[in-house]
C-alpha positions in Angstrom: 75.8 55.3 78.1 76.1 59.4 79.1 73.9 60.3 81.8 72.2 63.3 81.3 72.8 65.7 84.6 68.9 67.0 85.0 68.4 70.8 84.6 67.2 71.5 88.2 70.5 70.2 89.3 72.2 72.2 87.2 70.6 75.5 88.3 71.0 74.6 91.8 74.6 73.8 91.4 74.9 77.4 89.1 72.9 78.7 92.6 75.4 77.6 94.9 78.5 78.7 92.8 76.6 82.3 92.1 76.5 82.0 96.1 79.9 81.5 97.3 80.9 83.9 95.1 79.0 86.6 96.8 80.3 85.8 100.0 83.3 85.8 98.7 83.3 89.2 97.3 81.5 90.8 99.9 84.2 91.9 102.7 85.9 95.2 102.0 83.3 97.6 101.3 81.3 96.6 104.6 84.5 96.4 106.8 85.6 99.5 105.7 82.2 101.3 106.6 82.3 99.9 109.7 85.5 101.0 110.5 84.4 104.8 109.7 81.9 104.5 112.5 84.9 104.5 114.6 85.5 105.7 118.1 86.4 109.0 116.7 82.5 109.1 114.7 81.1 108.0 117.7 83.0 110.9 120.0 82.3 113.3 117.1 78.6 112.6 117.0 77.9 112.7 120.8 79.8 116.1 121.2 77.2 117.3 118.1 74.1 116.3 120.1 75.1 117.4 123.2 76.4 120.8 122.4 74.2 121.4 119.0 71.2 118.4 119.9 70.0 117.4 116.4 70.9 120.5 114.4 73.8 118.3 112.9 71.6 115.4 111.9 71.3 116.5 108.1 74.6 116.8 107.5 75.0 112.9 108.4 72.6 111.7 105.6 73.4 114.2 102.9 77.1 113.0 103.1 75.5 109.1 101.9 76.2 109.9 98.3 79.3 111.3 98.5 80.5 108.8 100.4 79.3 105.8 98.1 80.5 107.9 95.0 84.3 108.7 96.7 84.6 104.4 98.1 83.0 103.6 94.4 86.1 105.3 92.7 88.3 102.8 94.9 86.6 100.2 93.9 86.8 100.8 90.2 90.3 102.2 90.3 91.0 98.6 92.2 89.0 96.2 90.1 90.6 97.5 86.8 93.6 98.6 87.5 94.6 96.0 90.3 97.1 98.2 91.9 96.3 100.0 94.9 95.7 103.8 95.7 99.5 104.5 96.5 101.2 102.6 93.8 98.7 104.5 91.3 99.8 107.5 92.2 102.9 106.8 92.0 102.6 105.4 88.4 100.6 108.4 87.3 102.0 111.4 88.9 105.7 110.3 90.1 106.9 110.1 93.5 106.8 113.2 95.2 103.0 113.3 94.6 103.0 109.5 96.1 105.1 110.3 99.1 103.2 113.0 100.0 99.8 111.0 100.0 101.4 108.3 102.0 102.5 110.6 104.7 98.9 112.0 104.9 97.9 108.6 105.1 100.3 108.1 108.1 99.2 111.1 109.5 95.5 110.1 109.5 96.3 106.5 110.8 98.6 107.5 113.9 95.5 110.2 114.4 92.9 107.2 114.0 94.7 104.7 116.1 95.1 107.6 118.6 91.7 107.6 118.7 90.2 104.2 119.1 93.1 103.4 121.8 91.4 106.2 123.6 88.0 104.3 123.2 89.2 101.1 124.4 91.0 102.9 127.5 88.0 104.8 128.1 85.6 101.4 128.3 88.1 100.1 130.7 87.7 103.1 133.2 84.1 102.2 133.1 85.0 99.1 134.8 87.9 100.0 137.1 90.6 99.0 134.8 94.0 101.1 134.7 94.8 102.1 130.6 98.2 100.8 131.2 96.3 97.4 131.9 93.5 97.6 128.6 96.0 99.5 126.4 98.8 96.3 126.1 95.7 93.8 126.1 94.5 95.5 123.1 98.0 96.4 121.2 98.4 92.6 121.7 95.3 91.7 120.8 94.9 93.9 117.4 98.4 92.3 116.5 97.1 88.9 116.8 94.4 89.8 114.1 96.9 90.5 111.6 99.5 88.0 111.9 97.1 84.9 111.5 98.5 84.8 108.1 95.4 85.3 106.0 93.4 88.1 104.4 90.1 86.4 104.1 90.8 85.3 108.2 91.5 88.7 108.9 87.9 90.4 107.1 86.1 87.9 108.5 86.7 88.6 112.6 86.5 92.4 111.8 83.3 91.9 110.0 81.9 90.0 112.9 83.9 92.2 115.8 82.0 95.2 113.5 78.8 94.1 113.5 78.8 95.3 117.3 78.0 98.8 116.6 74.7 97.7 115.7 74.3 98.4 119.7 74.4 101.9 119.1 70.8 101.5 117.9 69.2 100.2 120.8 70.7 103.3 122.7 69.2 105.5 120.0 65.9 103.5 120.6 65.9 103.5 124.4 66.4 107.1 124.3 62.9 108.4 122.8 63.8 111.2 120.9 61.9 114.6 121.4 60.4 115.1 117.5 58.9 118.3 118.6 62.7 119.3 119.7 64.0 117.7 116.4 61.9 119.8 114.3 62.5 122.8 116.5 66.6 122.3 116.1 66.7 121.6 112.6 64.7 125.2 111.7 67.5 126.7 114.2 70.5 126.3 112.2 74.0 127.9 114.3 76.2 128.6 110.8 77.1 131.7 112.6 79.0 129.9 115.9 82.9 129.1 115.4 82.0 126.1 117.9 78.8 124.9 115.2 81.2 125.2 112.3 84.3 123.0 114.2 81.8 120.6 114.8 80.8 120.4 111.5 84.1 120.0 110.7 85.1 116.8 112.9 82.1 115.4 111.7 83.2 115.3 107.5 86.6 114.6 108.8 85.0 111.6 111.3 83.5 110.4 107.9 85.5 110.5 105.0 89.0 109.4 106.7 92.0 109.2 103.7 92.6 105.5 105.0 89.2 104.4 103.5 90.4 105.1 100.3 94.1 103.6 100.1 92.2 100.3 102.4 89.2 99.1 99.9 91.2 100.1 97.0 94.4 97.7 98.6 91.6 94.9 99.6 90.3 94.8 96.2 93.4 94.1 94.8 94.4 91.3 98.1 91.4 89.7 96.8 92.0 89.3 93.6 88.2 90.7 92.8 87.6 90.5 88.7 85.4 93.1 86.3 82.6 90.6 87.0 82.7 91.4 90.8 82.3 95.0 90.2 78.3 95.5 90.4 78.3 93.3 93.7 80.9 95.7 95.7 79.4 98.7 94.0 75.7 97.3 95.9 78.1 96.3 99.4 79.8 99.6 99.3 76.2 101.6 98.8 74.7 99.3 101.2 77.5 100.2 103.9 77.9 103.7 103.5 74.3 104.0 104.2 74.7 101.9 107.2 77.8 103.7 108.6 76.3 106.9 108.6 72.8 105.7 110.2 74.8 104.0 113.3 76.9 107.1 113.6 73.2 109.4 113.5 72.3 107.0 116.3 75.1 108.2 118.3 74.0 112.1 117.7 70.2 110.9 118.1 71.0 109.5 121.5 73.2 112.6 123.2 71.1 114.9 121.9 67.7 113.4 123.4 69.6 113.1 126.5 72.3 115.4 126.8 71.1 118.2 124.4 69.2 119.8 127.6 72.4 120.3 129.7 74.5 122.1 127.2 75.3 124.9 129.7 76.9 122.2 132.2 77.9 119.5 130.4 81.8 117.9 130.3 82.6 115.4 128.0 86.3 115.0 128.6 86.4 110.7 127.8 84.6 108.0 126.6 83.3 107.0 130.3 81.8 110.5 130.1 80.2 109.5 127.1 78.8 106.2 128.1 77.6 108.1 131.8 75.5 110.2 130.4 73.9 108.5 127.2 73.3 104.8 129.3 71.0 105.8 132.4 67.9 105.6 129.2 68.7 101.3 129.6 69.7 101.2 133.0 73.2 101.8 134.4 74.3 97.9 134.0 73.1 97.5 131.0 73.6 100.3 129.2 77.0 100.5 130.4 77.3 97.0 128.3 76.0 97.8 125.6 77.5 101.1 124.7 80.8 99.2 125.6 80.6 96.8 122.9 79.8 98.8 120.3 82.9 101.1 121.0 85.2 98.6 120.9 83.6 97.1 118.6 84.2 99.7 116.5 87.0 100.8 117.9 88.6 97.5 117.1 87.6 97.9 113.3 88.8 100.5 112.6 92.6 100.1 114.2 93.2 96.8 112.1 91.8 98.6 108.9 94.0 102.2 109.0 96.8 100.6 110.2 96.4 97.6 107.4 95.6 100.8 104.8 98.8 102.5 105.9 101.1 99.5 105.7 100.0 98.6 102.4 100.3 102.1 101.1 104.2 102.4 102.6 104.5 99.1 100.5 102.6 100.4 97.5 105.4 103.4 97.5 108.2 101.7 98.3 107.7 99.3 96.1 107.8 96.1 99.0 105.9 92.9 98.9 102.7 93.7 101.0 100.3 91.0 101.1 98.8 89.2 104.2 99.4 85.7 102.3 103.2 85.8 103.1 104.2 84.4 106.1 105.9 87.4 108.6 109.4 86.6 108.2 109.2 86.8 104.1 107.6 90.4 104.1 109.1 91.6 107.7 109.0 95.2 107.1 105.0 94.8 106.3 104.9 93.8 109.8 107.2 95.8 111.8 105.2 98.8 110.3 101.8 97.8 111.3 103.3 96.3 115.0 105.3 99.9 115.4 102.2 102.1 114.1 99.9 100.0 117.5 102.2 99.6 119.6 103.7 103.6 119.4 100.0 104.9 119.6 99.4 102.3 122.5 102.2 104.3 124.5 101.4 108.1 123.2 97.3 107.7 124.5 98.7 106.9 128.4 100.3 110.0 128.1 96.7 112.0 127.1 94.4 113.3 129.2 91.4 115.3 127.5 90.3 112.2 125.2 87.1 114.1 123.6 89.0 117.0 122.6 92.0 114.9 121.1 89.6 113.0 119.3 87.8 116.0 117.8 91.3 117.5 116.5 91.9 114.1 114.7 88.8 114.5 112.8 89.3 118.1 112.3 92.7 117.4 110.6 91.3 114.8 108.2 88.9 117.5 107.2 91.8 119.8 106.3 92.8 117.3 104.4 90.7 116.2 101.9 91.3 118.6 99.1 94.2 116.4 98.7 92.7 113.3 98.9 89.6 113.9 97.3 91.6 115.7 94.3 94.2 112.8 94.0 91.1 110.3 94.0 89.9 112.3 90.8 92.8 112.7 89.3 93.1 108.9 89.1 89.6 108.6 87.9 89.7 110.2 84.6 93.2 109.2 83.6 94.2 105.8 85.2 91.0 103.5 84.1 90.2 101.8 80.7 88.8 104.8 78.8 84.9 102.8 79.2 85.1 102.9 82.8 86.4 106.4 83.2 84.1 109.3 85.6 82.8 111.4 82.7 79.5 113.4 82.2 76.8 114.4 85.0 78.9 111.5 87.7 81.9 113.5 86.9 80.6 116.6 87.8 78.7 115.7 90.6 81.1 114.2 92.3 83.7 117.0 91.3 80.5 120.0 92.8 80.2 118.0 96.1 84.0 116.9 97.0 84.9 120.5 96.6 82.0 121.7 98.3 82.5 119.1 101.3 86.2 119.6 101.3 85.8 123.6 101.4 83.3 123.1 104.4 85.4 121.0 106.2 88.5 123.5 106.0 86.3 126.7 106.9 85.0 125.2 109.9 88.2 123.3 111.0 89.8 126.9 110.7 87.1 128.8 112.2 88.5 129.0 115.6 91.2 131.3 114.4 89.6 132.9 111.9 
């Protein structure tokens, strides 16, 4: 006789599967929003409240939308299309056009990786520790990540090595922001001073890097994620671009309620500076700690996702097996590219000495970029998707209005200086 399987068991079974699922879908759009509040946000959005205090705090929310709409796209374009951002373009528009967005891609990573191996240097200073001893351990370290041999291993110790930045809002709390001074800053707007616009600048660059873009569209397609995935990562990538840009206004929060008073004096010239003057508010042990693990957390982050997103792009081009399932010695190249791009940016930060600044120019020269990448992102949108999933109507245009409004912003004030 056929046992009938009762109905509750069935649902709880449906539950489960539903479940597992989720989890396994959820990964790239909350990695890669955590690697955008990368050392280079964090640098970018101290400088702003110490020089500017919280003048610069609007311009950190009213970039949420655009940045869910742009990260979106890559999601769409991966889902149905399962091919990644550089082998699209290639596809589409032939390979100039795809050479061209891989070497801004490489131009942006080698910037990034700068970057966050200036974090983790900086963090060692704190605690009496040469660069040349932190910047090997963390070449080595970052290398390790990669080569375990497996995507989903890989997305998984980011996620949790991410989840570190959520220090950055105890600082903000221990702080206790002026609101008297935030209300007086934000009706004292500086759109006038070359310094205010540069700012502005580092900040749009510090937020939409072009690696985000070529990474969750590349991670889509690594995991395999199907049409019936799509409303999921649309609600993760939402969920994280609102969460990127509310640690990063943390940051700003925090330098501006205690550095925004000492704009006339003030030298940030390295992370250490950073972490000297924001960690006093929690006590010099502690705050020390804590601002330390959420740098490197983020730090961290964000080197293993550009430098994944620009290895997978030179693939995507070249035409190379790519994927993180194959063991080193069948896709070599895919390796020696991401061990070359660390190890070469390891070696170039001993050799730096104003860290702030170097950061800031990195995020100013993402913002010059980004009529490229934002134009190549909606090129793909209305021609490379099934014709029911193409950006059309009102999304179409509102996108189209603030990319190029964001993108002309972030070229006037990255130019200002020598305007």
């Amino acid at each position: 006789m056929n046992q009938v399987t009762p109905k509750h068991a069935i649902s709880r079974s449906a539950m489960r599967a539903r479940l597992w699922r989720g989890a396994f879908i959820c990964g790239p759009g909350l990695l890669v929003m955590l690697a955008d509040t990368d050392a280079g946000n964090v640098v970018a959005a101290a400088q702003s409240g110490a020089q500017w205090g919280y003048r610069l705090l609007p311009l950190l929310f009213a970039l949420i939308p655009l940045l869910f709409m742009v990260q979106e796209l890559t999601v769409r374009l991966g889902i149905y299309t399962q091919k990644g951002h550089a082998e699209l373009i290639r596809e589409r528009f032939g390979v100039t056009w795809a050479y061209l967005s891989v070497v801004g891609l490489i131009i942006a990573t080698v910037g990034t990786l700068v970057t966050e191996f200036t974090a983790v240097a900086g963090v060692g200073e704190l605690y009496g520790l040469s660069k040349f001893v932190t910047l090997p351990i963390a070449a080595v370290a970052l290398m390790g990540i990669v080569m375990t041999g497996s995507y989903r291993r890989v997305e998984r110790i980011a996620v949790m090595i991410g989840l570190c930045e959520l220090a950055f809002v105890i600082v903000a709390w221990r702080s206790h922001p002026d609101p008297t001074v935030l209300m007086r800053d934000l009706a004292d707007m500086r759109w006038t001073s070359h310094d205010f616009l540069f700012l502005v600048a580092a900040l749009i660059g510090a937020v939409f890097n072009p690696w985000m873009i070529f990474y969750q569209q590349s991670a889509v397609v690594e995991k395999k994620l199907e049409p019936r995935d799509y409303a999921l990562s649309r609600w993760e990538t939402g969920a994280g671009a609102a969460l990127t840009q509310c640690l990063t206004a943390c940051v700003l929060i925090a330098a501006a309620a205690a550095l925004g008073r000492h704009t006339t004096t003030l030298s940030l010239t390295s992370v250490g500076d950073i972490s000297a003057a924001l960690t006093p508010c929690l006590g010099i042990a502690a705050g020390r700690l804590i601002f330390s693990v959420g740098v490197l957390g983020a730090a961290i982050v964000a080197a293993v996702v550009s430098s994944l997103a620009m290895a997978w792009g030179v693939g995507e081009v070249l035409g190379l097996r790519r994927s993180l399932e194959f063991k080193p010695r069948q896709v070599r190249w895919f390796y020696i590219t991401y061990i070359a791009c660390v190890a070469g940016s390891a070696v170039l930060v001993g050799c730096v000495r104003n860290l702030v600044w170097l950061n800031l120019g990195a995020q100013v020269v993402n913002a010059l970029m980004l009529p490229f990448v934002f134009g190549s992102l909606l090129a793909l949108a209305v021609s490379a998707l099934p014709e029911n999933r193409r950006l059309r109507g009102t999304a179409f245009w509102l996108l189209l209005f603030g990319a190029t409004a964001t993108a002309l912003l972030g070229l006037y004030g990255g130019l200002s200086p020598v305007i």
